[in-house]
N, C-alpha and C positions, 0 to 999 in steps of 0.2 A: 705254683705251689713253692714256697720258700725251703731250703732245704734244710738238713735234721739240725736242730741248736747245738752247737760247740759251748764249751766254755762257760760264759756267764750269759750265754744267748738266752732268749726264752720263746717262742713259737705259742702263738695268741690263734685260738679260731673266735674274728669278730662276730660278734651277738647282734649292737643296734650300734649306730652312731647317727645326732640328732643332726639337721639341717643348721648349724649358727649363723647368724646375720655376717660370721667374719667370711665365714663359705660363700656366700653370694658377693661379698664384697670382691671376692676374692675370682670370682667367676668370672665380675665384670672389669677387672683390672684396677678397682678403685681399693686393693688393702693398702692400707698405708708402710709395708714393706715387703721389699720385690720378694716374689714368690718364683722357685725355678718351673719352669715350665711343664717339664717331668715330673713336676711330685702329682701323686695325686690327694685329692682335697680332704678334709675332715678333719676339722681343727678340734672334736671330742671324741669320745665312744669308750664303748665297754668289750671286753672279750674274755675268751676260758684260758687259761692255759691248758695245753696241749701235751707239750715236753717240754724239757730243760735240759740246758747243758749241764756238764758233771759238775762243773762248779756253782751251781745254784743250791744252794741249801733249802734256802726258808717257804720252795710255791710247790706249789704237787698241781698234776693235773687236775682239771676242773675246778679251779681255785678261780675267782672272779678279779680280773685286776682291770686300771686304765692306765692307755698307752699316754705318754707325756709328748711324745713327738704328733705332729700333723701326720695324716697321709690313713685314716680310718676306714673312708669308702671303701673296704675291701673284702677280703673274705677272711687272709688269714694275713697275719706279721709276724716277724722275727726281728726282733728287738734283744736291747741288750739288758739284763737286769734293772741298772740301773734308772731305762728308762718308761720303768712299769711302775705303778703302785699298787700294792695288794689292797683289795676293798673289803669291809667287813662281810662275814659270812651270816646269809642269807637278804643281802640287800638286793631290790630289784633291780635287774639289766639293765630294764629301761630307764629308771631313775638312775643308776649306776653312770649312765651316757654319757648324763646331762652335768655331769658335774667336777669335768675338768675346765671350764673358763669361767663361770658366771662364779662360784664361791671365793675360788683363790682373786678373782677382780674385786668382788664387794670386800673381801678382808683386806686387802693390800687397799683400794681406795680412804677404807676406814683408818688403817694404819696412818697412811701419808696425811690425814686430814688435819691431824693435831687436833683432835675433840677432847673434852674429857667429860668428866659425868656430869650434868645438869646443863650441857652444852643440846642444841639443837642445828641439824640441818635436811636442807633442801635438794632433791634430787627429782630432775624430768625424768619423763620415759617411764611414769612409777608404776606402768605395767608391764614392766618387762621381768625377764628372769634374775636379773644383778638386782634391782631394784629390793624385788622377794629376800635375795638374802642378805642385800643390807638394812632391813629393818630387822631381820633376826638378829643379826647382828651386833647391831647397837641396840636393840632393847638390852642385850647383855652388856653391854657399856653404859647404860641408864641415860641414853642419849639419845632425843626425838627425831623421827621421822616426821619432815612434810613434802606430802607425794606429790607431786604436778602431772599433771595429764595434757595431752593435746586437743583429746574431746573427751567429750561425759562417758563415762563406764557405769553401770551400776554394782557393777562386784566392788567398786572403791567408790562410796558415795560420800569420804571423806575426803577427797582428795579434790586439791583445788586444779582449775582453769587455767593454765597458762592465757597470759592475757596483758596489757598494761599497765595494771593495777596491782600487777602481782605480788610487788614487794609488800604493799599494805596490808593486804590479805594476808602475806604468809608472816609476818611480824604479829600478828592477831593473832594467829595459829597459835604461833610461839611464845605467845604470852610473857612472860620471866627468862625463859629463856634464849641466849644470845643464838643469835644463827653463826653459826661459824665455821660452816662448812656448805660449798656446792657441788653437785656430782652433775655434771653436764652431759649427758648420751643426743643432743640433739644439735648444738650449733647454732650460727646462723644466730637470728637476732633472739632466740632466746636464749643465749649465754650471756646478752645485755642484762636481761628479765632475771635471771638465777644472779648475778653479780649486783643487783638493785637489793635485794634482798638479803645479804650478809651484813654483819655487825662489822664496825674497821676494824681493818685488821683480819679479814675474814679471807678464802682462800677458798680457788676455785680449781676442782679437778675436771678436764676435760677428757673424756674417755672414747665419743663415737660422734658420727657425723650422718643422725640420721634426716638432717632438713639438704645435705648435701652445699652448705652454703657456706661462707667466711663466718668467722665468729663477729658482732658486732656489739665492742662494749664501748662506754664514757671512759673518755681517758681521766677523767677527774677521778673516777672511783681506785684509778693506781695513784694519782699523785697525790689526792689531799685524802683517801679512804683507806690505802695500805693493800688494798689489794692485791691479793698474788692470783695467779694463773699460770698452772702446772698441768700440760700434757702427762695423759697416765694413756702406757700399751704393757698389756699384762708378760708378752715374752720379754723385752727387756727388764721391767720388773722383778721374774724370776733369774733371768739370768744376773743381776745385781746380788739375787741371795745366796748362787751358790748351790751346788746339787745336794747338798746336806741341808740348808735352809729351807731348799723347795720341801725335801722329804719332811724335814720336821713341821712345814708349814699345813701340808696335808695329810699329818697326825694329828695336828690340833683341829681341821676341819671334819677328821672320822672322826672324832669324839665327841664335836658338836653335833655331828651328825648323828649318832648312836644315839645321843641322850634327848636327841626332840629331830626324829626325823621327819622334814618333809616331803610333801606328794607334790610336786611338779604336774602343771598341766601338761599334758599330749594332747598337739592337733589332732596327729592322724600316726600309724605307723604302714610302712609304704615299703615292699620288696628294692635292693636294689635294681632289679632289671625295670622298674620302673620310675629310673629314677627322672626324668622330665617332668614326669605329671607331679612327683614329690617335689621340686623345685620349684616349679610352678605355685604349690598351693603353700611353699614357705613363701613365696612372695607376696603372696594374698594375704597374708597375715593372720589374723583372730587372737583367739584362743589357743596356748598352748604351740609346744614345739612337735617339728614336723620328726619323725627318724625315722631311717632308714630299719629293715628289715635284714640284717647281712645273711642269715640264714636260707631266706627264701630263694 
């Protein structure tokens, strides 16, 4: 049990915190930045406040916030103000969880993309959680979404095939408008297939590495098609904004939120003391994210 908050301290009892793909990444040694040994794991989550130090003015107990640092799996944290954000009241926990990586990723990808409206682009992995709210996203940018898949879903029976045809198909999609943006969460030879499909001049964000392989594009599409290719990792991202930027960035994401929230699938929700068999069935995949129970 962490001891009583000082100062600008705040003492969190965690609620739920979801299984992320960076958490197993991170389990197997393969995140792309050394993690200490000793931390433990949970790159989101949700908790109460507890107590506060005397110098905390703005949380009272039972006030629902999420911790900005790693290290969730747990029961209770004592953190420093600065590194909580208060969430609106009456949001749920468990949506509450899910929503320190995948919004601030799809915003800052959109940012970095240089789109503007009537512009269109392309993003695999387009059942995943980031995917979800980068098309929220840019609908409010007036900027198309075309989803690629690795196999058929019927919950997205818009969504094309990744496949060697791909750029034709999604240029079809696109109809009038320019593709000029790709969001890559897979690698491997389909960041060739997402970079066949940009307009020149067209720029490619790489974000995750779920085929686990080299990325493999045409060098022609940099030399004679303009092509750029930009590595995106959401901590260094925030850490470029600045502890005032990150706050102000995740005020404009409550307010997006407040004014059209939505329901995030859950796989399953899973006590910590069990946590093997939850890690397990985040590995299996489906539907919906796996989280922990921190209560139980």
């Amino acid at each position: 049990m962490p001891p009583t908050p000082r100062g600008d301290e705040v003492l969190l009892r965690m609620v739920h915190a979801p299984i992320n793909p960076a958490d197993l990444l991170a389990i197997d040694g393969l995140y792309s930045f050394d993690l200490p040994q000793d931390q433990p794991l949970g790159a989101e989550g949700a908790g109460l406040v507890v107590a506060a130090g005397n110098a905390v003015k703005d949380l009272r107990p039972g006030d629902l916030v999420m911790p900005l640092r790693r290290g969730n799996w747990c029961r209770h944290r004592l953190l420093p103000r600065d590194d909580v954000i208060a969430l609106p009241v009456g949001l749920d926990p468990v949506q509450a969880a899910m929503l320190r990586i995948n919004p601030p990723t799809a915003h800052l990808l959109l940012r970095d993309a240089g789109l503007h409206p009537g512009d269109a682009l392309v993003q695999n992995g387009a059942g995943s959680v980031v995917a979800r709210w980068v098309r929220a996203f840019a609908a409010r940018m007036d900027v198309a979404v075309i989803d690629v898949l690795r196999r058929p879903d019927s919950a997205m029976p818009r969504a094309l095939l990744d496949g060697d045809d791909l750029a034709e198909r999604a240029r079809a999609v696109a109809g009038d408008r320019p593709i000029r943006a790709a969001f890559d969460c897979v690698a491997g030879a389909a960041t060739g297939r997402l970079a066949r499909c940009l307009a020149p001049g067209g720029r490619l964000l790489l974000f995750g590495h779920l085929s686990g392989e080299p990325i493999e594009v045409r060098s022609q599409l940099l030399t004679g098609g303009g092509l750029t290719i930009t590595g995106f990792s959401l901590r260094p991202a925030e850490a470029a904004l600045g502890g005032e930027g990150v706050r102000e960035m995740f005020a404009q994401l409550a307010a997006y939120h407040a004014a059209d929230p939505p329901s995030l699938p859950v796989g399953a929700i899973v006590p910590l003391t069990r946590a093997p068999e939850a890690i397990a069935r985040a590995r299996a995949g489906g539907q919906g994210r796996v989280l922990f129970d921190l209560s139980a």
